[in-house]
N, C-alpha and C positions, 0 to 999 in steps of 0.2 A: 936418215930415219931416227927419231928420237927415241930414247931410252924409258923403257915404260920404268917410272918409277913404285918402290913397292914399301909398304908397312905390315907392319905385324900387329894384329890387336888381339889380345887378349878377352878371351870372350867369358871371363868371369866378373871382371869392372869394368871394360870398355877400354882402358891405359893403351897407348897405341907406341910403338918401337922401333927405331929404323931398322933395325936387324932382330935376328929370332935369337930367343933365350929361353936356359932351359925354364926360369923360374920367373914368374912377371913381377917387376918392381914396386908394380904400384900394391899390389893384394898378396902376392906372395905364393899364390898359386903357381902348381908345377904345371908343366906341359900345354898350356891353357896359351898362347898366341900363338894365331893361325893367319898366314899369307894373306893379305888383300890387298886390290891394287886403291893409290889413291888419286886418279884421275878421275873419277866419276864421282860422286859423294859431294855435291855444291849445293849450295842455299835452296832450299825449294829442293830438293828434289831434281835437280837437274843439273846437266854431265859440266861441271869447273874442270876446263883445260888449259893449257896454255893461247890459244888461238882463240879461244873466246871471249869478248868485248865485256866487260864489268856494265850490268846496268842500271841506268841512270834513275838517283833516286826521285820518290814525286813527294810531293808536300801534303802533308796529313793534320786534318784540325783538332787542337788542343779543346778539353773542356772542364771545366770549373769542378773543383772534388764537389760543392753543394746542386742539387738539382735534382727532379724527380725520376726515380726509383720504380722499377716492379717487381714481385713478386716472378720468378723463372715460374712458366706453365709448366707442369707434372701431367706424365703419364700411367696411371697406375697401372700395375705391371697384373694385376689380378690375384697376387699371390701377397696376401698381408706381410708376412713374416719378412719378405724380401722388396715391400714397401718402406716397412721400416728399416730397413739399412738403409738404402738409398738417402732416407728422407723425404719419403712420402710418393715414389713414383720415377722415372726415367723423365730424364728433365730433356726438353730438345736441343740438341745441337750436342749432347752431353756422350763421353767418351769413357765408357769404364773396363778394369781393370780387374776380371778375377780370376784367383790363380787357387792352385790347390795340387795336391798331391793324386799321382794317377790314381784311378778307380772311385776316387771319392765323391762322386755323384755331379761332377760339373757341367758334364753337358746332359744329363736327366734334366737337372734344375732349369736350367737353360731353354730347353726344349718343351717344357712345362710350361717356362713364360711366356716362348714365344706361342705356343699354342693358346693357353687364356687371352693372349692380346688377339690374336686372330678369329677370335668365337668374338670379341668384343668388336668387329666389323673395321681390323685396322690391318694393315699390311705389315708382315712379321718374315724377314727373310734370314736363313738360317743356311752358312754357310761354310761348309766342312774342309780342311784342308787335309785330315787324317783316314776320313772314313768315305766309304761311298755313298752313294744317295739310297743303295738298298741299304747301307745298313742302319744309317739314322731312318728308314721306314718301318722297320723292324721293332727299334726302340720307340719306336712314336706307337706302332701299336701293340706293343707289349705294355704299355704305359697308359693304353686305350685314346691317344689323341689321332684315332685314323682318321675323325673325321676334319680337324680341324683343317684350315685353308692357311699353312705354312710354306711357302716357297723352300724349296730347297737347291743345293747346287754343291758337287764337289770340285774347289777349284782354289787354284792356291797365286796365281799373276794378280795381282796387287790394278794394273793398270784393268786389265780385264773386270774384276769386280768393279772398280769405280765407275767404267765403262757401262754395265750393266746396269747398274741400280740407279744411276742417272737418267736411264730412258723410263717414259712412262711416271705414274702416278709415284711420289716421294717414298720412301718406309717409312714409319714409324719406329720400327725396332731394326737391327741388322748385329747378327751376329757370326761372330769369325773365331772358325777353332780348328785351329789354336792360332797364334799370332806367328810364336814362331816358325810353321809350315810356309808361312806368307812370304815372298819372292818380287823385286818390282828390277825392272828395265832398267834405271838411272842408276842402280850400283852394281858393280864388278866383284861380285863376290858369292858362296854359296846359300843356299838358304839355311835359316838357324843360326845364322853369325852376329855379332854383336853389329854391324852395320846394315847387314840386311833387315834384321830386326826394327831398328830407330827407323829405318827410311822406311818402310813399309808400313809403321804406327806414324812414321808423321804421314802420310800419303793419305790414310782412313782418316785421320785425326783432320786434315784439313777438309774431305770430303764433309763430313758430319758437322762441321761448322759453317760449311757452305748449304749445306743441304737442310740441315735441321733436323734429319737423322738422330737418333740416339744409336750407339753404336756399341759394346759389351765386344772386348778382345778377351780370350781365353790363354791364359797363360802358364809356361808348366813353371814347377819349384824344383830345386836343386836339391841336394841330396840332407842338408842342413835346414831345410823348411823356406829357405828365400828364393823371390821369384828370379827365376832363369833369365838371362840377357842383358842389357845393358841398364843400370838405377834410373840414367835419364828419360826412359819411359815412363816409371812409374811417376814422374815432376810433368811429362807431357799431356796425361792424362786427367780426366777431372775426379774421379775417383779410384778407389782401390779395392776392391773388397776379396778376403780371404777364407778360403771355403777351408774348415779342418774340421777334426776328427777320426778318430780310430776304428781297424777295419775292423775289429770287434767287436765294437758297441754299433749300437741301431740310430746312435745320436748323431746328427750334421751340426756346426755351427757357422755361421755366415757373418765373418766379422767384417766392419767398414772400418779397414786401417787408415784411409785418407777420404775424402767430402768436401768438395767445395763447397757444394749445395745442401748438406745437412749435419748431422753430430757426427764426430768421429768416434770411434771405438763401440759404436753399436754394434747387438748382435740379433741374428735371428737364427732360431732353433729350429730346426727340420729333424724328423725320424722318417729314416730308411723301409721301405717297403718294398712289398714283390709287386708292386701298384706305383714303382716313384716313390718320391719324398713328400711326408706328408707334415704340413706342417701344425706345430706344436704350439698353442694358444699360451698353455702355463706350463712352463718350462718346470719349474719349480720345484710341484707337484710330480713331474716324473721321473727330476732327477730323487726324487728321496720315496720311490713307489716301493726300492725294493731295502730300503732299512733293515738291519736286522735292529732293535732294540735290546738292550740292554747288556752290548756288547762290549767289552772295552777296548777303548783305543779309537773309538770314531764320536765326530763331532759333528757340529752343523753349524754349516759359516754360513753369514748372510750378505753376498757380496752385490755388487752393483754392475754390470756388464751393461759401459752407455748410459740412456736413462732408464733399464729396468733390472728391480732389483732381484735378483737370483737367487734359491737358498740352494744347498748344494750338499751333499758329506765328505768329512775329508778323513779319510783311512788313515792310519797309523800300527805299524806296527816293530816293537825292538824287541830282540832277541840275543840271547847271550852266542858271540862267536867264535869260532875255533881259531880262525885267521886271525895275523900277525897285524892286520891292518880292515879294521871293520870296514862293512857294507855301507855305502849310499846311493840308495836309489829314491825316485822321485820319478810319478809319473802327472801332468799337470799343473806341475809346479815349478816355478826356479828353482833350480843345483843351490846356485846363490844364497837363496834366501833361508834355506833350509840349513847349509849350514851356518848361518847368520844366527837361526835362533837354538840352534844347538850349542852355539858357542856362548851367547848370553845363558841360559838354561845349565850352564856350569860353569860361567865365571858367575852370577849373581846370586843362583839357585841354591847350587850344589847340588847338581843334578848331573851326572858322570854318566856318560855314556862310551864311554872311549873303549873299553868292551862290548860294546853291542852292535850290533848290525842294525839299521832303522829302513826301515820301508815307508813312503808317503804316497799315497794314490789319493785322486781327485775323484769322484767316482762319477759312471757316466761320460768322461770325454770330454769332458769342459776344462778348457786352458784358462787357470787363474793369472791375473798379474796383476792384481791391484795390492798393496802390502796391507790390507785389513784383514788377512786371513790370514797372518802373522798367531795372532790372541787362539784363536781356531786350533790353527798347526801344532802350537804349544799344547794346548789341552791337550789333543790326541794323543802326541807320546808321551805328556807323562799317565794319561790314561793307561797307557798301554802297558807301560813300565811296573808301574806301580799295578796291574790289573784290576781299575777301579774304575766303572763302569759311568758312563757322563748321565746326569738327566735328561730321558729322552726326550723331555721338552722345552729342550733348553738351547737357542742358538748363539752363539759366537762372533764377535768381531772385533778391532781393534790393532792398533799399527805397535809394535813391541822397537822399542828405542836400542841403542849399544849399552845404554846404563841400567835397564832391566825394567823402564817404565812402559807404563802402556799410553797410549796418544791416542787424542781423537780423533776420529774420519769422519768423512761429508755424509750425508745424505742419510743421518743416525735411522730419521725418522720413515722414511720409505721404507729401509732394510725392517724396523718393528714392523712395519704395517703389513709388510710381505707375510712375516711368523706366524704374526698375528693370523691372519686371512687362514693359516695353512694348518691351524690348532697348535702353535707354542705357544706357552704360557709364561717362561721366563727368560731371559735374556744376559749376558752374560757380558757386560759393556766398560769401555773405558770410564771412569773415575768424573775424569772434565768433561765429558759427552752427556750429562745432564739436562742442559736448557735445548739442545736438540732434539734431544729424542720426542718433545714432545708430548702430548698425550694420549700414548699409543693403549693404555688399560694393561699394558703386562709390567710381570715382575722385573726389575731391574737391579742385577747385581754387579755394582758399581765395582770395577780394580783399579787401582793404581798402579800397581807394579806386580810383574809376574811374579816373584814372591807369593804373595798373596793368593796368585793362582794355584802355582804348586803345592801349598800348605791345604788349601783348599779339597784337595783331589785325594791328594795324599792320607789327607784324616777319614776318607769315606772306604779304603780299600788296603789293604797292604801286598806285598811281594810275594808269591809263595815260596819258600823258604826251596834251601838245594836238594835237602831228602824228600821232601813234597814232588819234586819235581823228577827225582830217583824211581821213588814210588809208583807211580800214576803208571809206566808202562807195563809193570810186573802185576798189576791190580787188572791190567786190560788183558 
C-alpha cells in the first residue's frame, strides 16, 4: 500500500511546504499552513497520481499577430454605473472577480443586476453558497425584484453547478457567492483552502469560456482590505472589481482594479438605500452637498477616478498635543503620503508640526490614490494651523515634489470643467499646468512651490494666540 503523500499550503499566498511550520516562509504569516494531500490537484482539474498514464499532446495552429479583429459583444448589465466599470457591459465568455468587505452591499448589487438582466428577457442564475434560497427571496423582495424571473439555487459542489447550467437553454449572467464556499470532487482538501479555491475558479472559469456564460465570482477580503485565497485567481480571472466603502457613510464605490476588456481604475458611485443601492449620476455634486463653508482646514480637490473627474473635500484638522509623540490619523488617504507632505511642509516651509496632532479625512468614503491631492492636502492643514479659512470657491490639485515644488498632472482640463459645471470659480493649479488647462473661463492661480502656497494662507488668517485660546472656555 503506498504512502499518501502530504503538503502544507499556506492559505495566505498559496507557498506550499513539505512539513508544517509555525510561520510561512514565503509571506510571513503565523499559523496559516493547513494539511492537504497532493495526489489529486493535476492539469485540468483532474486526479495526477502515480498510476496515471501522462497524456498525449495534440498539435494546435499558430496564427499571424496581423489579421481581423472584433469588437468583444457586451451585455449591459441595466445598471449604468456598473456598465461603466466593466466597460460597457458583461462581455461573453467573461469571468469577473468582486470582492468587498462583509455587509457592504455585494450581493444587493448583485442581485439588482441579475434582476435588470432578467426583465430584459435573458436568463440570469444566482447561485448562493452562503444563504438559502429563502433568504435571498427575502432580499429580492425587500428590494422589490419579487417579480423578476431570477433562478436561484443554494449549492456549493462545483461539479453539480457545471452540471446544471449546461442543460437547457445557455445563461446569460451566472453568479456564485461567494467563491470560496465552492467545493469540487478533483481535490483532497476542505472547502475555503487555497487549493480548493484555484480548482473550483478554474472549473467555472473554463465552463464560461466554453459556454459563453458571463460568470461574476464573489469574493471575501482579509482583514487588511486584500482579497482572500490564493493571488493566482485574481491573474485567472478577466476582471477584478472592488466594492468599498464605510459602514457609516450612505456612499458604495465600485472600483475596476484589473479589465481586460476596458479601463482599469474606473469607478462607479452607488448610495445605499432601505430600496438597495441606488445609483449616483454626479458623484461630485453629492460628495460636496454637505460643505460647511467658510471653515477652516477643508479644501476641494479635483481628482480623476478612471476617466471621470471627481471633486471631493479633504478635511484637515491639527491641534496642539499633550503626548510625547503626536497624533497621525488619516482616513481615505495614504499613511505615506501624508507624512510625505508634512515632512516637505517643514523642511522647505517652516511649518513645524511636531507638536501637533493632525487629522486628515476624505469626506464621503472615497479612497483617494492619485498624488494630485498632495497641493489639496497641503492647503488643508495649513488652513487649519494657521485658522485661515480657503476660498469657498476655489478647488485644488497638484503633485508637491521632496524639494517643495508643485508638478503637474494629466487631465488639468476635465478636472476645471468638473468645477466649473459645479459653480467654482477659481482654481488653485501647478505653475507648468498652463497650456493644459485649457480654456476652461476660471480663475487660475498659478504655484510653483508650496512656499508660495503657505505664504498665501498664511497672510489671509493668523493663529489665535495661547490666552485666546485660555480665554474662550471661561467666556463659555
Amino acid at each position: 500500500m503506498s504512502r499518501r503523500n502530504l503538503t502544507f499550503v499556506c492559505q495566505n499566498c498559496g507557498a506550499a511546504s513539505p512539513r508544517w511550520r509555525g510561520k510561512c516562509e514565503a509571506c510571513g504569516e503565523w499559523n496559516s499552513l493547513v494539511e492537504e494531500g497532493d495526489g489529486t490537484g493535476g492539469v485540468g482539474g483532474r486526479p495526477a497520481g502515480p498510476g496515471r498514464m501522462p497524456r498525449k499532446g495534440r498539435k494546435f495552429v499558430l496564427e499571424a499577430l496581423v489579421g481581423e479583429t472584433h469588437e468583444a459583444p457586451r451585455l449591459p448589465s441595466g445598471l449604468p454605473e456598473l456598465d461603466r466599470v466593466t466597460g460597457g457591459g458583461f462581455v461573453r465568455g467573461s469571468v469577473l472577480l468582486m470582492a468587498g468587505d462583509p455587509g457592504i452591499g455585494k450581493s444587493t448589487l448583485l442581485i439588482q443586476a441579475a434582476a435588470a438582466l432578467a426583465r430584459s428577457g435573458h436568463r440570469a442564475i444566482y447561485i448562493s453558497g452562503e444563504e438559502a434560497v429563502a433568504q435571498v427571496r427575502l432580499r429580492a423582495e425587500r428590494l422589490g425584484l419579487g417579480d423578476a424571473k431570477v433562478e436561484l439555487a443554494a449549492e456549493t459542489s462545483v461539479e453539480d453547478i457545471v452540471a446544471t447550467l449546461s442543460e437547457g437553454k445557455v445563461p446569460r449572467l451566472v453568479i456564485i457567492d461567494s467563491i470560496q464556499t465552492m467545493w469540487t470532487d478533483a481535490i483532497d482538501s476542505a472547502p475555503g483552502t487555497v487549493t480548493q479555491v484555484r480548482g473550483s475558479a478554474q472549473t467555472l472559469i473554463r465552463f464560461a469560456k466554453k459556454s459563453g456564460a458571463a460568470v461574476i465570482l464573489v469574493g471575501h477580503v482579509t482583514k487588511d482590505g486584500q482579497i482572500a485565497g490564493p493571488r493566482v485567481v485574481e491573474h485567472m480571472v478577466d476582471a477584478v472589481l472592488s466594492f468599498e466603502g464605510e459602514g457609516s457613510h450612505q456612499f458604495r464605490i465600485l472600483r475596476a482594479v484589473k479589465n481586460r476588456f476596458g479601463p482599469t481604475d474606473e469607478i462607479g458611485v452607488f448610495e445605499m438605500t432601505g430600496l438597495g443601492l441606488r445609483e449616483v449620476a454626479n458623484p461630485s455634486e453629492l460628495f460636496l452637498s454637505e460643505r460647511e463653508l467658510g471653515s477652516p482646514g477643508t479644501a476641494v480637490f479635483a481628482g480623476i477616478e478612471g476617466t471621470r473627474p471627481v471633486l471631493v473635500e479633504i478635511q484637515a484638522l491639527v491641534a496642539p498635543t499633550s503626548l510625547g509623540t503626536p497624533r497621525r490619523a488619516v482616513v481615505g488617504w495614504e499613511q505615506s503620503r501624508l507624512s510625505m507632505v508634512l515632512a516637505v511642509l517643514q523642511a522647505h516651509c517652516g511649518v513645524n508640526l511636531g507638536g501637533h496632532d493632525v487629522y486628515l479625512n476624505v469626506a464621503g468614503g472615497l479612497r483617494i490614490v492619485e498624488p494630485a491631492a498632495d497641493l489639496a492636502a497641503a492647503a488643508a492643514l495649513v488652513s487649519s494651523l494657521a485658522n485661515a479659512p480657503l476660498p469657498a470657491d476655489a478647488v485644488y490639485f497638484g503633485e508637491v515634489s521632496l524639494s517643495g515644488a508643485v508638478r503637474p498632472v494629466a487631465q488639468a482640463a476635465a478636472r476645471l470643467k468638473e468645477a466649473q459645471k459645479l459653480g467654482f470659480a477659481r482654481a488653485v493649479v501647478p505653475e507648468s499646468a498652463g497650456a493644459d488647462t485649457g480654456s476652461s473661463g476660471m480663475t487660475l492661480d498659478p504655484v510653483g512651490s508650496l512656499v508660495s502656497l503657505v505664504s498665501g494662507i498664511a497672510a489671509r488668517g493668523e493663529k489665535p494666540s495661547k490666552n485666546q485660546r485660555k480665554r474662550e472656555p471661561e467666556d463659555e
